[in-house]
C-alpha positions as CSV (number, residue, x, y, z in Angstrom):
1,X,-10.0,-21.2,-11.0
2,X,-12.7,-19.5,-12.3
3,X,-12.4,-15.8,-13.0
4,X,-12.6,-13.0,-14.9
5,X,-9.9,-10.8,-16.1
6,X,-11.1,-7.3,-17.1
7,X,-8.2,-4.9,-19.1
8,X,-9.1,-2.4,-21.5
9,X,-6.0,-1.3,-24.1
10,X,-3.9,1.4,-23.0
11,X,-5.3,1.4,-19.2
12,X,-2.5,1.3,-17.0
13,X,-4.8,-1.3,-14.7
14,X,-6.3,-4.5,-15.1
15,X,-8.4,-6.0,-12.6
16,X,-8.9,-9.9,-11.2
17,X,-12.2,-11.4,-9.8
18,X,-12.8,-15.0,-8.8
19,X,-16.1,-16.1,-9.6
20,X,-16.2,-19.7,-7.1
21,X,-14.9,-19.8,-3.9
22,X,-12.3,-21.1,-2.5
23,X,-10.1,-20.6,-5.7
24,X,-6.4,-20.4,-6.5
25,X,-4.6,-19.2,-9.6
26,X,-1.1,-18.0,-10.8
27,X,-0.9,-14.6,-12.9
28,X,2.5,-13.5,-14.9
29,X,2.6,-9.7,-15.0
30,X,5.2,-8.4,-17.2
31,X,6.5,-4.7,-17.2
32,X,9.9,-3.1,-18.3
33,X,10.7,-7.2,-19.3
34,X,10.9,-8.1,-15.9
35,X,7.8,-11.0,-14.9
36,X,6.3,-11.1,-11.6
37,X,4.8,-14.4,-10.6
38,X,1.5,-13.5,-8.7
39,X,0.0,-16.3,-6.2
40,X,-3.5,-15.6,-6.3
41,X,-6.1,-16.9,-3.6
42,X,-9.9,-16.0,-2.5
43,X,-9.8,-14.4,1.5
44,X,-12.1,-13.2,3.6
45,X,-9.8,-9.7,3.9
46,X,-8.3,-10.0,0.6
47,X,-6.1,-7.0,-1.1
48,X,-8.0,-4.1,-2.6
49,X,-5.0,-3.7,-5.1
50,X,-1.5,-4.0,-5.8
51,X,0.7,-1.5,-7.6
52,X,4.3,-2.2,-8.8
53,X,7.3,0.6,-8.7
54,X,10.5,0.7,-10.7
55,X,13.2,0.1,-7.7
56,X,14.6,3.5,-7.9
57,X,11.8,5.6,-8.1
58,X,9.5,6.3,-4.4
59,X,6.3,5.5,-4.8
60,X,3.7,8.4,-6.0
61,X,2.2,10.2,-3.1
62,X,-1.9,9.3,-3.3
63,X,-3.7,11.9,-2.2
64,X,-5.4,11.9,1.2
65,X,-2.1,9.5,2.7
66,X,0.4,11.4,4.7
67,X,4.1,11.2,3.6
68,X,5.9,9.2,6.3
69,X,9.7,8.9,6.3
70,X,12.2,8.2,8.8
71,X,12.8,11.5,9.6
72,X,9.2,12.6,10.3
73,X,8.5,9.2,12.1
74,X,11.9,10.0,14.8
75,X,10.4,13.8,15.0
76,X,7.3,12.4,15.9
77,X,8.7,10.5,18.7
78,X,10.9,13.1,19.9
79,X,7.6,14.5,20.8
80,X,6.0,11.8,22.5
81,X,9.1,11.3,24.9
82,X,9.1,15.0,25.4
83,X,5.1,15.6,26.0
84,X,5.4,15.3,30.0
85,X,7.7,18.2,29.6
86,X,5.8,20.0,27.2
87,X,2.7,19.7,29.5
88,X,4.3,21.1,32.4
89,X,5.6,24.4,30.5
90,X,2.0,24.9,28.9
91,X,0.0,25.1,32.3
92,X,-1.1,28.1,33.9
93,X,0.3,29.4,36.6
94,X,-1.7,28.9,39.5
């Protein structure tokens, strides 16, 4: 595969780009000793990016994304189920 590979030392990023299409390539990414084997391939709705977290730690909230956990998604649907009900309390008398 063609491509180029852009890092910068001490940036906490590196980007891939492939520069012929179709195109295939394998990447090793290393961090904390551990190597991921990356399977890379051109697509017409490819990935924007990819970010690796150490298995005990949550991911870092980005800002402008909602934090969604199982708690907030079972509220959430508590409400649904309940909104016929909810509608009918919330109406005016007639």
């Amino acid at each position: 595969m063609r491509s180029y590979a852009g890092y910068h030392a001490g940036d906490r990023f590196f980007s891939v780009r492939a520069l012929a299409d179709p195109a295939t390539a394998d990447l090793n990414v290393i961090i904390n000793r551990k190597v991921y084997v990356l399977e890379l391939t051109t697509d017409k709705e490819p990935f924007q990016s990819v970010t690796f977290y150490p298995a005990d730690e949550p991911p870092v909230q980005s800002a402008g994304q909602p934090n969604v956990g199982p708690s907030r998604l079972l509220g959430l649907l508590d409400k649904a189920k309940a909104y016929p009900l909810l509608m009918i309390k919330r109406r005016p008398p007639p």
